[in-house]
Every structure is written in C-alpha cells, then in structure tokens.
C-alpha positions as CSV (number, residue, x, y, z in Angstrom):
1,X,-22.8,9.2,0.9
2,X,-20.6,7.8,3.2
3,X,-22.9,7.3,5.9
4,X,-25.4,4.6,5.1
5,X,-22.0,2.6,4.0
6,X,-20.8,3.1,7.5
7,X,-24.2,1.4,9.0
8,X,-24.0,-1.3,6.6
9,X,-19.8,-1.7,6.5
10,X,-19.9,-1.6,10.4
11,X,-23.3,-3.1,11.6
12,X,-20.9,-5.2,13.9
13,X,-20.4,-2.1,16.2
14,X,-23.6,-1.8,17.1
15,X,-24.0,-4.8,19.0
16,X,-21.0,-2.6,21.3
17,X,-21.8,-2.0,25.0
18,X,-20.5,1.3,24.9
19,X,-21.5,2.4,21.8
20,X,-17.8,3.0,20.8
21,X,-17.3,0.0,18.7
22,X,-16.3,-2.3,21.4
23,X,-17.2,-5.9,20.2
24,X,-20.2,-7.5,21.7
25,X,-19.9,-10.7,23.5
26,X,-21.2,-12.6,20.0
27,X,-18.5,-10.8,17.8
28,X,-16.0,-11.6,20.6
29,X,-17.0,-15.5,20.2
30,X,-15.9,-14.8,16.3
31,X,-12.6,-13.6,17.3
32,X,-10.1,-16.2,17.0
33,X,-6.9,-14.5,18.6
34,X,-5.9,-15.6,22.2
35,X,-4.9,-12.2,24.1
36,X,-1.2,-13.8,23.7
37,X,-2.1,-13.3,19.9
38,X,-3.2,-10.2,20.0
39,X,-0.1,-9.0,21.8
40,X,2.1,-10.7,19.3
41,X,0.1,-9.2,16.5
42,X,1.0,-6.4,18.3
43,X,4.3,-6.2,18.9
44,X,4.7,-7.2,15.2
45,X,2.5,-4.4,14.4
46,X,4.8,-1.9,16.5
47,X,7.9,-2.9,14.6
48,X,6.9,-2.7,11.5
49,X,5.4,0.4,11.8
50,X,8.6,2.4,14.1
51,X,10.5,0.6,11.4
52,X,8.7,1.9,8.1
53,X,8.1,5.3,9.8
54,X,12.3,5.8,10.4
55,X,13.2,4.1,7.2
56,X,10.9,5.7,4.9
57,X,11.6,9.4,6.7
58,X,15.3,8.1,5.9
59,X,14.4,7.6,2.4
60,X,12.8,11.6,2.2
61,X,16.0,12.5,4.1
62,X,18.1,11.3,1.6
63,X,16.6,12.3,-1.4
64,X,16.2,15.9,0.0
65,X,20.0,16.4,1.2
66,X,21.7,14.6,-2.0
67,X,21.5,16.4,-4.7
68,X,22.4,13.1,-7.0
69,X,19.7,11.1,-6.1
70,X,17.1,14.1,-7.4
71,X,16.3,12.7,-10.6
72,X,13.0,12.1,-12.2
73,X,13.1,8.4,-11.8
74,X,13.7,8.6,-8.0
75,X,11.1,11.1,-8.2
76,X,8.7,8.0,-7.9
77,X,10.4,6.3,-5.4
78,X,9.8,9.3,-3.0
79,X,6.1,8.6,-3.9
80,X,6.0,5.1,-3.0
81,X,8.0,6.0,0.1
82,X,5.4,9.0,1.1
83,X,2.6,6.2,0.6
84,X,4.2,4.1,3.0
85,X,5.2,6.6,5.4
86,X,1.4,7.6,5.9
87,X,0.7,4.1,6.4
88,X,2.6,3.9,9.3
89,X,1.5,7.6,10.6
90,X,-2.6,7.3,9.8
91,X,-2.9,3.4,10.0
92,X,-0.4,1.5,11.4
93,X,-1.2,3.1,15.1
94,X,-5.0,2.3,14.9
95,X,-4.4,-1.5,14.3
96,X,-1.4,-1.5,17.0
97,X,-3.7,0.1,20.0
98,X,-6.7,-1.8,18.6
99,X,-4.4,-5.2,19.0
100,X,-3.2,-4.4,22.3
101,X,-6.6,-4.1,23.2
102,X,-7.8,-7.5,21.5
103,X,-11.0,-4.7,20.0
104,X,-11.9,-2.3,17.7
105,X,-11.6,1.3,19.5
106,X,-12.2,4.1,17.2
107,X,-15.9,3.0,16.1
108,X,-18.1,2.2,13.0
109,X,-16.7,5.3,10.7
110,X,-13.1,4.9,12.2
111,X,-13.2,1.2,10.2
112,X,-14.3,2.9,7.4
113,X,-11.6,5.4,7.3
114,X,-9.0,2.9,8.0
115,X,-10.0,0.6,5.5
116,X,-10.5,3.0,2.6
117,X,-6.6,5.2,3.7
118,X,-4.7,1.7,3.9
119,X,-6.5,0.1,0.5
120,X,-6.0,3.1,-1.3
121,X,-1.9,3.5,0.1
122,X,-1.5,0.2,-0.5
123,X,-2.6,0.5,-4.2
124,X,-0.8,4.0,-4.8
125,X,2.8,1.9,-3.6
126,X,1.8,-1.3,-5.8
127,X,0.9,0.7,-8.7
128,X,3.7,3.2,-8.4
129,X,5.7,0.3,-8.8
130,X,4.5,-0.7,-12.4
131,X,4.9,2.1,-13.4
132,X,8.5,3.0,-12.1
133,X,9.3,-0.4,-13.5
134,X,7.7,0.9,-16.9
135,X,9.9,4.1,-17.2
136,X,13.2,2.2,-16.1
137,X,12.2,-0.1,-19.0
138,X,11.2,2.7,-21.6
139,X,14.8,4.9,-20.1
140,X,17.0,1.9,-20.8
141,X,16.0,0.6,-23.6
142,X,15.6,3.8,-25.3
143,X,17.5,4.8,-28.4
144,X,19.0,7.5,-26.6
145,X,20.0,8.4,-22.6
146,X,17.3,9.5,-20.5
147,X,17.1,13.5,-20.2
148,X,17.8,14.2,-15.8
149,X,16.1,17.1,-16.2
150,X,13.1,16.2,-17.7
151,X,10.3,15.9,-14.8
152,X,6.9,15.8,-17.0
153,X,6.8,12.2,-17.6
154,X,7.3,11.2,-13.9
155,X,4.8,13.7,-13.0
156,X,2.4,12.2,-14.8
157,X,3.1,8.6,-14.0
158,X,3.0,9.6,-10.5
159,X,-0.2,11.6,-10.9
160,X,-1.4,8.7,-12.4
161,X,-0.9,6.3,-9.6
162,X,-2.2,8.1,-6.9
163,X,-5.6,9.2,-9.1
164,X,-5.8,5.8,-10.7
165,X,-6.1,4.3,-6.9
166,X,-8.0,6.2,-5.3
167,X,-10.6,5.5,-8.8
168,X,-10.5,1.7,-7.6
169,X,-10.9,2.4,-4.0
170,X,-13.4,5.1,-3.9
171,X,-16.5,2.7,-4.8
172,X,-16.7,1.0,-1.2
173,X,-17.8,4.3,0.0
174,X,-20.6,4.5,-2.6
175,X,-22.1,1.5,-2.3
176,X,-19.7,-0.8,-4.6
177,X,-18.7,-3.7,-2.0
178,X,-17.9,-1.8,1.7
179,X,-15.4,-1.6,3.7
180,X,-15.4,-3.6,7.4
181,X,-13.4,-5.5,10.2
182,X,-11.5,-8.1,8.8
183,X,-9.0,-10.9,10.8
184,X,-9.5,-10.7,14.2
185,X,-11.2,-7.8,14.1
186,X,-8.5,-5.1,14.8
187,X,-8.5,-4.1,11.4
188,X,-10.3,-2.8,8.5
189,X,-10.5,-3.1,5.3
190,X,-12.9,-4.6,1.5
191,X,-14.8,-7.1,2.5
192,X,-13.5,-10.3,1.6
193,X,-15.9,-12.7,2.4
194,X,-19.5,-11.6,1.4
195,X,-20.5,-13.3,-1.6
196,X,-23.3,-11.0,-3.1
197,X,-23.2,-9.8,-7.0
198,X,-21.9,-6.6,-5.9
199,X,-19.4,-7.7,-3.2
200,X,-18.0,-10.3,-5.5
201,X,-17.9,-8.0,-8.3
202,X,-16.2,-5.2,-6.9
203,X,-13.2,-7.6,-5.4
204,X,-12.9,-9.4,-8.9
205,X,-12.2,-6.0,-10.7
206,X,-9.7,-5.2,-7.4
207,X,-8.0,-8.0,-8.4
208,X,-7.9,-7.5,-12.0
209,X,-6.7,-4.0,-12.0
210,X,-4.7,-3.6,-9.0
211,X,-3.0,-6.9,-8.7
212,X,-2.7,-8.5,-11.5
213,X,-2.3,-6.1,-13.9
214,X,0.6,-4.0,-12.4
215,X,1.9,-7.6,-11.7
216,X,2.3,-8.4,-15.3
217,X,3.3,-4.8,-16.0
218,X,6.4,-5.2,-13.1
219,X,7.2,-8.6,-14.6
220,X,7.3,-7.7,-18.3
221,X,9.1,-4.6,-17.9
222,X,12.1,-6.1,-15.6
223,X,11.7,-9.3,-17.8
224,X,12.7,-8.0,-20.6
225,X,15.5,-5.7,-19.0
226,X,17.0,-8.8,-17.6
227,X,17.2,-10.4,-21.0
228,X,18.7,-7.5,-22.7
229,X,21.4,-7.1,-19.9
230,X,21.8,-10.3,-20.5
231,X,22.6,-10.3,-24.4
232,X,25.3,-7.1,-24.3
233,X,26.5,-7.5,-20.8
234,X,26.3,-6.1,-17.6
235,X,29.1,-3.0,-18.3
236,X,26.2,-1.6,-20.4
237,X,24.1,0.0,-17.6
238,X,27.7,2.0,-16.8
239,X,26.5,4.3,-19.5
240,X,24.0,6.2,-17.3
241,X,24.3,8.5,-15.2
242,X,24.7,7.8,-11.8
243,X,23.0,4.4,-12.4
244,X,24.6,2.9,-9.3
245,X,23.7,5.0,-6.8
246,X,19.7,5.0,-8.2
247,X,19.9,1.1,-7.9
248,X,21.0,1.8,-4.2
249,X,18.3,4.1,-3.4
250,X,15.8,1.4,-5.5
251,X,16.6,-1.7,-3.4
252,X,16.0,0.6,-0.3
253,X,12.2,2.0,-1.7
254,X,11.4,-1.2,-2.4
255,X,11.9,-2.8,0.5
256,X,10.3,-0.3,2.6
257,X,7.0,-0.7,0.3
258,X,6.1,-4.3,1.7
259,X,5.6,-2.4,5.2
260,X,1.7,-2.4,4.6
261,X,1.6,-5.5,2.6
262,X,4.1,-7.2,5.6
263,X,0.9,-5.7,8.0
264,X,-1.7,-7.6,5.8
265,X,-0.1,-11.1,6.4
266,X,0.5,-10.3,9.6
267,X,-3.3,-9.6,11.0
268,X,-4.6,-12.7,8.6
C-alpha cells in the first residue's frame, strides 16, 4: 500500500539523473536556497540535532540513575523525550546530509519514510504534552495527593499518545493526502500545498486534532492551575511530593520537545 503513494508522493524524483532522487534541473529552478543557505540550514540542522540527541540522552540518564525523579508523571516526560531523541537519531541526519548537499539523497521512498517518522514524532511529543498537562491538572487539583506508585494511568495516557498519532499520521500512506519534499526540498513531510478534496481534507483534520485540540487541552489545563495557585498561594504546591525537583526535570523535557518543531521553522 505504500507503494503507489511513493510514485505519487515523490513523482519529483523521477525527473533524477541518477535515478537516486537527485533533483532534475527543473526541480533545481524551484529551489529557492543559495548553497550559502543550504549550508546555514545546515549547520542549524547539525546543532539542533547534536544538541537534542545529548540533552534528551541526558534526560533518559537522569531519570534512570535518580531514583526520585521515577514517578508516574515523569513517566511521560521520558516519552516525549524518547520521541525527540529518535528525531534527532532517524531524521534529523537525513535533512542535515540532504542540506549539505543542497538535494534530496535517499530517494522517492526515503521522503516517504522521513515524512511519515518526523509527522508522527512530532505529534507523539505535542500530544504527550496535553496530556501530561491533563494529569498534572487532574493530580493537583484532586481531593486527595496523587498515589507515586500508581503507574496505570500514565501508561495509558502514554499508550494513548503514541497510538493516537500514529491514527492521524498513518492515512498519507494510504492514500489520505501524501507525504513529499517540502521547503527547499531537503525535507519531507504532508503536503502542504496541494489543494485537492482529499489533500485539503486530510490537513484540516491535522490541524483540528493534532494542533488545536491538544492546544486548548495544554492551555485549559495550566489555565486553570495558574488561577488556583493563584487563589491559595504559591506554598500550596509544597504539599507534594518532591514537587520541585519534577518542575526541574519538566522545564528541561519541555524545552528539549521544540527540537523537531525548532527543525520545521528552520527548513521553511
């Protein structure tokens, strides 16, 4: 099944000399980078990804040596990490050679691999997000203090994320929109600009129920945390456990999750 979206998703590799998805000399007058753009591309490309790669390894580190940061709720930042960790191990590298190169190199079904692994990542750390937010809003303003030991819920949750994304980003493959070279064309990923019924479709439902949604999720959850902290004060969150060092090892997850989304600006 994934075949015939290959052909269609990567048509432009065809028109490669070497049959290796080199551009053709038509899909190189469509490229807007200079070559001095495609090397800052990527040496922007390189940092991000040595610096998600040791950061997010970091994170793993951490949470395997310290036995206070094992939680349940940090249970889901290790997921989010793990997501962006692969992005910079099965991704990141692809776009990096294929920008020092100012081409494509790994052919019609490498586009289509890239694109699907860093759409669906991408979602998995977005989506992880609302939900982490969601169980730090359901823990704290819950009657009574969150059980530690207590790992169905997260399981779940994170269960959830990673099987809810790869629902919204399996489609492409089956004929629902495609995945394609994108910017400059040293990445991959939906495509954006066709306007078809089905192309059109598949992006609005993207946007729906991977963006927005989780948005209003993150924003309602933390909104209404903020307002209660507000209202009794911030010596409340002293009452759980090892609260401080979680909000610690939060800020640091969370960070580390723009690496893929820091990639997407970059490349547009």
């Amino acid at each position: 099944m994934i075949e015939p979206n290959v052909s269609r998703s990567c048509a432009w590799c065809a028109g490669g000399a070497d049959g290796t998805g080199a551009l053709s000399d038509e899909d190189h007058s469509e490229n807007t980078l200079s070559p001095t753009g495609h090397l800052v591309v990527a040496v922007c490309l390189g940092f991000i990804g040595t610096f998600g790669f040791l950061n997010n390894t970091l994170v793993l580190v951490l949470f395997c040596r310290y036995k206070v940061l094992r939680s349940p709720m940090n249970c889901l930042l290790v997921s989010i990490s793990v997501s962006d960790l692969l992005v910079c191990v099965v991704g990141t590298p692809f776009s990096f050679a294929a920008s020092t190169q100012g081409r494509w190199l790994i052919g019609p079904a490498g586009c289509v691999w890239y694109g699907f692994v860093n759409s669906f990542l991408g979602v998995v750390s977005l989506i992880s997000l609302a939900v982490l937010s969601y169980e730090r809003y359901c823990t704290m303003m819950g009657a009574t203090q969150a059980d530690s030991t207590n790992y169905r819920k997260v399981v779940i949750g994170i269960a959830f994320s990673w099987i809810y994304s790869l629902f919204w980003t399996l489609p492409p493959l089956f004929g629902w929109s495609c995945y394609g070279p994108e910017g400059p064309g040293t990445t991959c990923s939906v495509n954006w600009a066709a306007k078809t019924p089905n192309n059109v479709s598949y992006i609005v439902c993207l946007f729906v129920f991977c963006l927005i949604l989780p948005f209003i999720v993150i924003v309602y959850s933390y909104g209404r945390l903020l307002q209660a902290i507000t209202q009794v004060g911030v010596k409340t969150i002293n009452v759980y456990n090892g609260l401080y060092v979680e909000i610690v090892f939060f800020a640091l997850c969370t960070k580390l999750s723009t690496t893929h989304k820091v990639q997407f600006a970059i490349v547009h």
